[in-house]
C-alpha positions as CSV (number, residue, x, y, z in Angstrom):
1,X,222.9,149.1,139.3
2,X,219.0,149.7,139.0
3,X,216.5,149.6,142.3
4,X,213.3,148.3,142.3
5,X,211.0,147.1,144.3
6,X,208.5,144.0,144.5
7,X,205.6,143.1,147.0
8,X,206.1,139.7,149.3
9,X,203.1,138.3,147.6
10,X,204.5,138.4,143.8
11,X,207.7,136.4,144.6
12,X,206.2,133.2,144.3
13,X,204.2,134.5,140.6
14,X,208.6,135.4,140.1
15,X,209.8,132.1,140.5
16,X,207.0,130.1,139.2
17,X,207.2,132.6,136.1
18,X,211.4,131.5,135.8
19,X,209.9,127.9,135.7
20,X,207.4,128.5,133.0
21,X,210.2,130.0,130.9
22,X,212.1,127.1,131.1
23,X,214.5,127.4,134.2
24,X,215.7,125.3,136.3
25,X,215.8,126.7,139.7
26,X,217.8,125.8,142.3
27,X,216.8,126.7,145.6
28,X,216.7,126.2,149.7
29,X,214.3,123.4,150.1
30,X,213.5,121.9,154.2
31,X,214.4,118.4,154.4
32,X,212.5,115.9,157.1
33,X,216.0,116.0,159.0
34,X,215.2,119.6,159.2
35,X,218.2,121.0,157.7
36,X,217.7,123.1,154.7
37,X,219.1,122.0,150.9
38,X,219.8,123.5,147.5
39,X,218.0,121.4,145.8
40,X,215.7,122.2,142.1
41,X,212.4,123.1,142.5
42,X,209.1,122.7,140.7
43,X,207.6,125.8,142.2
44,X,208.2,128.5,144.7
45,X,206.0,126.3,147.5
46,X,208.8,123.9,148.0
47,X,211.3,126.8,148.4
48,X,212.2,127.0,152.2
49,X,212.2,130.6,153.5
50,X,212.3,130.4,157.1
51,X,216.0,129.7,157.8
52,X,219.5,131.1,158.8
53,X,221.8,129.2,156.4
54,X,221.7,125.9,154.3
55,X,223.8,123.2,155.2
56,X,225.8,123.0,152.2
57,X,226.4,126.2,149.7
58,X,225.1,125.9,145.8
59,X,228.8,125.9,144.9
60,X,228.1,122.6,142.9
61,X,226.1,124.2,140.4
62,X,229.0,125.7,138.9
63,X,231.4,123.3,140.3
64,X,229.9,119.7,140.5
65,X,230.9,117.0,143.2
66,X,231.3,114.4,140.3
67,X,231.6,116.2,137.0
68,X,232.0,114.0,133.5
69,X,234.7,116.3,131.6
70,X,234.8,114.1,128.5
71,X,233.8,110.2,127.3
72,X,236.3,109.1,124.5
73,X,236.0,106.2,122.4
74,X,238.4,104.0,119.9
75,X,236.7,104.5,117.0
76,X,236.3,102.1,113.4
77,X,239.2,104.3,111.7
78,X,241.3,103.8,114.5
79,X,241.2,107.1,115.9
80,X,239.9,108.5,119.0
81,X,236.9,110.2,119.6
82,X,236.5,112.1,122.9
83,X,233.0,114.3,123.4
84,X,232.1,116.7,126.3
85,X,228.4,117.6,127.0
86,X,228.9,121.4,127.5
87,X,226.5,122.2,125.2
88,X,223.7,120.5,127.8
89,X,223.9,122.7,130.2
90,X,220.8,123.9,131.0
91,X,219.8,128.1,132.2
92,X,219.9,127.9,136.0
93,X,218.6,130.3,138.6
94,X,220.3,130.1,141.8
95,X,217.3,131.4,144.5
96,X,218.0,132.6,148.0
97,X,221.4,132.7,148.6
98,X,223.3,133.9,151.6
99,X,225.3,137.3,150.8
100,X,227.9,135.1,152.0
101,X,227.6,131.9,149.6
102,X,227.3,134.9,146.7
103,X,230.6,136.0,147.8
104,X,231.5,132.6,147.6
105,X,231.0,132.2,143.7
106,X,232.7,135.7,143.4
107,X,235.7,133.7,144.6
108,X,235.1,130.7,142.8
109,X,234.8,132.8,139.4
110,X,238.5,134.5,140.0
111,X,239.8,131.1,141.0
112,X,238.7,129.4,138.4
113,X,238.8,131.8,135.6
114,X,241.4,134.1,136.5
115,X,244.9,132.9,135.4
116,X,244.0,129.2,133.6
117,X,240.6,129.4,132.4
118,X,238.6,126.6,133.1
119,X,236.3,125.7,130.5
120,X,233.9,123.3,132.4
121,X,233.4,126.2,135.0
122,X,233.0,128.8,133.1
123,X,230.3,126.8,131.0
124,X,227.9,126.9,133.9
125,X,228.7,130.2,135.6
126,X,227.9,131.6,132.2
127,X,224.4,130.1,132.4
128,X,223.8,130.6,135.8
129,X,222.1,133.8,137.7
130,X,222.4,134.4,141.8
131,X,219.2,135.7,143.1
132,X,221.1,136.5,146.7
133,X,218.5,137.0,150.0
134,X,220.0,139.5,153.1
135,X,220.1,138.0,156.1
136,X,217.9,138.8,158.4
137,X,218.7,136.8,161.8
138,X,222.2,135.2,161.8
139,X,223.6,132.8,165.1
140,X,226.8,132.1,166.5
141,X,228.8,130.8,164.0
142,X,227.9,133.7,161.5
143,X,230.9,135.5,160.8
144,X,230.0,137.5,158.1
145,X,231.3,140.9,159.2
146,X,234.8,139.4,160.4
147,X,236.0,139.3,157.0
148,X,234.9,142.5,155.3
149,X,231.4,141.5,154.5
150,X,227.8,141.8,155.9
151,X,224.3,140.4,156.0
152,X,223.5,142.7,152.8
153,X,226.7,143.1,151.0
154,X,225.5,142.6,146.9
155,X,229.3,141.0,146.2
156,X,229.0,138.4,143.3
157,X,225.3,138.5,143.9
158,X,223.2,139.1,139.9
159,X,220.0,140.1,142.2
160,X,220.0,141.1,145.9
161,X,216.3,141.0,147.4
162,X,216.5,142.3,150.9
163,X,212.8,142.0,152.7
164,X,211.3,145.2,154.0
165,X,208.0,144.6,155.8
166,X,205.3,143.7,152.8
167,X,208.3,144.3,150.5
168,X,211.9,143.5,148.8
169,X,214.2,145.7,148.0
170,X,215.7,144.8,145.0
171,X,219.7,145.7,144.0
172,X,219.7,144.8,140.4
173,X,223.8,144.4,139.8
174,X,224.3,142.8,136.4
175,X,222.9,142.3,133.2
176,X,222.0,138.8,134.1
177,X,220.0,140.3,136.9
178,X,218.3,142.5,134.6
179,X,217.7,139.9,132.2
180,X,215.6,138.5,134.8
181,X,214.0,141.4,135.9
182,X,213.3,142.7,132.6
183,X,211.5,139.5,131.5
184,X,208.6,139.6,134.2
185,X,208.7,143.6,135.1
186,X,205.5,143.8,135.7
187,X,206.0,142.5,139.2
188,X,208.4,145.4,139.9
189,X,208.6,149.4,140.6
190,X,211.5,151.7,140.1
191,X,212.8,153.1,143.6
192,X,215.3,155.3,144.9
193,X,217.8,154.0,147.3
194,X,216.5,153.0,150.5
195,X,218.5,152.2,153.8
196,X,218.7,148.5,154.3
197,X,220.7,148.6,157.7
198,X,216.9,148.1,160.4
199,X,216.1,145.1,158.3
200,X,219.8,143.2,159.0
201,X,221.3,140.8,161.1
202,X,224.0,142.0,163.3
203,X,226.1,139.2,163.4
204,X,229.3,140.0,165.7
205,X,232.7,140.7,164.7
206,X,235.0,139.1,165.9
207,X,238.4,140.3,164.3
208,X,239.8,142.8,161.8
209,X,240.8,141.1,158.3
210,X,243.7,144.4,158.1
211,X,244.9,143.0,161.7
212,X,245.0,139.1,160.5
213,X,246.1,139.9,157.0
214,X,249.1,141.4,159.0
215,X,249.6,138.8,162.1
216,X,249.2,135.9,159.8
217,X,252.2,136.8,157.7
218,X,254.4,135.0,161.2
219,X,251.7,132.7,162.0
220,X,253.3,129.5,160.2
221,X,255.5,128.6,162.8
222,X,252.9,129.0,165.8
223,X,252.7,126.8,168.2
224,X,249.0,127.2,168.7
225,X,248.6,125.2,165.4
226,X,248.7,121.8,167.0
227,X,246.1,123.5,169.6
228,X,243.7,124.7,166.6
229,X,243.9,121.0,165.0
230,X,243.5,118.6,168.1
231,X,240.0,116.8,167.7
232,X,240.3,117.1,163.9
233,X,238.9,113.5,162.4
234,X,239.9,114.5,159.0
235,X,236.4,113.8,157.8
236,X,236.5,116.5,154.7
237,X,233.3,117.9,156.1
238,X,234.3,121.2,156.7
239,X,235.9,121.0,152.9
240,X,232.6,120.1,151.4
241,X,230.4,122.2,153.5
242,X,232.5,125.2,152.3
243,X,231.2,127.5,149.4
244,X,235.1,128.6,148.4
245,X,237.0,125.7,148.8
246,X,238.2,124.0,145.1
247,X,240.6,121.1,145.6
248,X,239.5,118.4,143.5
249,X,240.7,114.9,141.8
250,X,240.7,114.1,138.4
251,X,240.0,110.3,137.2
252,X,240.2,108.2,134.3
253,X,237.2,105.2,134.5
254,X,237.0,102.6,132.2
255,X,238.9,100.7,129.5
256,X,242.1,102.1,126.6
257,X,238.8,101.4,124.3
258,X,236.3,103.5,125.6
259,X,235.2,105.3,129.2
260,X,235.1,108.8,130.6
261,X,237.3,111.6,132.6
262,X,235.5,112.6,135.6
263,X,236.4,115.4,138.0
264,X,235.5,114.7,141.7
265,X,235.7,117.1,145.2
266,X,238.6,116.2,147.1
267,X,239.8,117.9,150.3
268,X,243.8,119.5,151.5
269,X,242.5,117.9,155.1
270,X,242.5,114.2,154.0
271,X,245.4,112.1,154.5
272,X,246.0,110.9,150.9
273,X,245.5,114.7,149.3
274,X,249.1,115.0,149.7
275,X,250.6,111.4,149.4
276,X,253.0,110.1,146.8
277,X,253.0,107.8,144.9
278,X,256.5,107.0,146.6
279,X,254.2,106.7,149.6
280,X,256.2,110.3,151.1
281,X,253.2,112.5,152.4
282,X,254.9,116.1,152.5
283,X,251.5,117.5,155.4
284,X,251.9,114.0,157.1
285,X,250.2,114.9,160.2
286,X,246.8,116.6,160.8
287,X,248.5,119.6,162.4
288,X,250.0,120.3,159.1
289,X,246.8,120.0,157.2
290,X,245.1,122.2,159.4
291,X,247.4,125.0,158.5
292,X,247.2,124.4,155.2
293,X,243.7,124.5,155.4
294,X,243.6,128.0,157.2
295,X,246.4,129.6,155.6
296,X,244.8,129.2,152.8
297,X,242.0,130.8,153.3
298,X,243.5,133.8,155.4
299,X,246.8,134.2,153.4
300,X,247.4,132.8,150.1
301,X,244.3,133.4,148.5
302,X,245.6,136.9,149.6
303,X,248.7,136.7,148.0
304,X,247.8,134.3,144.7
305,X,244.0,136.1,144.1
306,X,244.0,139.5,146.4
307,X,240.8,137.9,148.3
308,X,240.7,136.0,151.4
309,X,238.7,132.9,150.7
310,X,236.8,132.4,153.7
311,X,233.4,134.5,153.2
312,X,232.1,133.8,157.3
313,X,228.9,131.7,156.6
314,X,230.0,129.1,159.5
315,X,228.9,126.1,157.8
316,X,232.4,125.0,158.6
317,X,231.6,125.5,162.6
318,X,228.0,123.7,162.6
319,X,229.3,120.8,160.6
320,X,232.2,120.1,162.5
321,X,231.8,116.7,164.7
322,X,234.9,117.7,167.1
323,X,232.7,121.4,167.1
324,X,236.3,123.0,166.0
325,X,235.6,126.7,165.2
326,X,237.8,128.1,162.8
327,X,237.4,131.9,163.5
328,X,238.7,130.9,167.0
329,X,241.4,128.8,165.6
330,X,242.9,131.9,163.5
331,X,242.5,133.8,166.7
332,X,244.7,132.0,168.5
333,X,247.3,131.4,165.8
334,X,247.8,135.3,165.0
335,X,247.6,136.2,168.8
């Protein structure tokens, strides 16, 4: 890890210089509904910096909500010919994430990588850096510090800029990150380490992971589950709000002559996630679905990756219509 620092006034001359060299950035940009978006930027003036969290993570980056895998085509000889567009994928900056959303990809990466490797994935993450921003005000649904992390953890971050009056301190944590660093390092100044802990968030705790990762072992048969799911529309919102969740659908569209694979976001809380063919739905009620959904998160990601998959940014919470609050929910489960 190197430490450096760089002056508030030279961030924008950092991003705009990632554009000149031929980035594409992806950053927080203030919609007129006045929620806040990754979105790609032209220059640092449309990057929103005055916010606690964006509405939906950067997850699609690396993991697209509609993804072409492959076209294939009949061709003259009779054979098939099936091409993928890996080689398009472009050098992407990821600005001002949440120490939460960057814990988020650190998840997605051992998901998607760690036991099947998956190609399409790991052709993006390869090409993409996280430049990760502390938090420095959090509200009520932040639960950052309830599963083992905090408003300046560097976890899966490549860069961690954490603002210090007229300043960032920067934790420089991969080669990636020192890529970028390297190529404008004018703009920076070596540093020793400096105490980050003034310029946090304090969001509150609100349960011990070593306490839940225990209780949660005997939690399948609560009752409180139908509790923790009443209200639940089955909207998927929560599903595609979330930086960590993966489930997705695979479909075939066109003709036997020609057409393309595509990989779409799907969600374990919809109805038909589960449904056979047969028409049998093995989680047939929203109850079950819920439990799925948190057990998940809190157990067997535990068990199947040795990381609990819920990283506390509450995006799940403020998108919720029926306002269902899932660190409450696996409270009262594992009470």
């Amino acid at each position: 890890m190197e430490l450096k620092l760089i002056s508030s006034s030279d961030i924008a001359v950092f991003v705009d210089g990632l554009l000149k060299a031929g980035k594409v950035v992806v950053a927080p940009v203030l919609k007129q509904s006045g929620k806040v978006f990754f979105k790609p930027v032209q220059s640092f003036a449309e990057v929103a910096t005055d916010y606690i969290q964006t509405a939906f993570s950067a997850k699609e980056v690396v993991f697209p909500k509609v993804e072409e895998l492959f076209t294939y085509q009949h061709n003259e000889e009779g054979g098939l010919d099936i091409k993928d567009h890996l080689d398009r994928i472009p050098e992407t900056v990821v600005w001002g994430l949440r120490p939460c959303d960057a814990a988020g990809f650190d998840y997605l990466n051992k998901f998607f990588l760690q036991e099947n490797p998956d190609a399409y994935f790991k052709a993006r993450y390869d090409k993409t850096t996280l430049v990760t921003m502390s938090c420095n005000k959090c509200d009520a649904s932040c639960f950052c510090t309830s599963v083992d992390s905090h408003p300046g953890d560097t976890k899966g971050s490549d860069i961690l800029l954490t603002a210090m009056d007229d300043k960032f301190y920067v934790e420089v944590m991969t080669e990636k990150g020192n890529i970028l660093i390297n190529s404008n390092s004018a703009l920076f100044t070596s540093t020793d380490t400096l105490s980050k802990e003034a310029f946090l968030a304090k969001p509150l705790t609100h349960f011990s992971m070593d306490e839940i990762k225990d209780k949660i072992q005997n939690a399948y048969a609560s009752v409180e589950w139908k509790q923790a799911s009443m209200g639940c529309f089955s909207c998927g919102a929560c599903a595609f709000a979330c930086p960590t969740c993966t489930c997705f659908d695979i479909q075939d569209e066109g003709t036997q002559d020609h057409g393309k694979r595509v990989r779409c976001w799907d969600a374990c809380g919809l109805s038909q996630f589960t449904k056979h063919s047969s028409g049998h739905n093995p989680r047939n009620t929203q109850t079950e679905r819920r439990r799925q959904r948190l057990m998940h998160k809190f157990k067997y990601s535990v068990e199947n990756l040795g990381v609990v998959s819920c990283v506390g940014c509450g995006r799940c919470i403020r998108v919720c219509p029926s306002h269902l609050n899932i660190f409450e929910n696996i409270q009262s489960v594992t009470k």
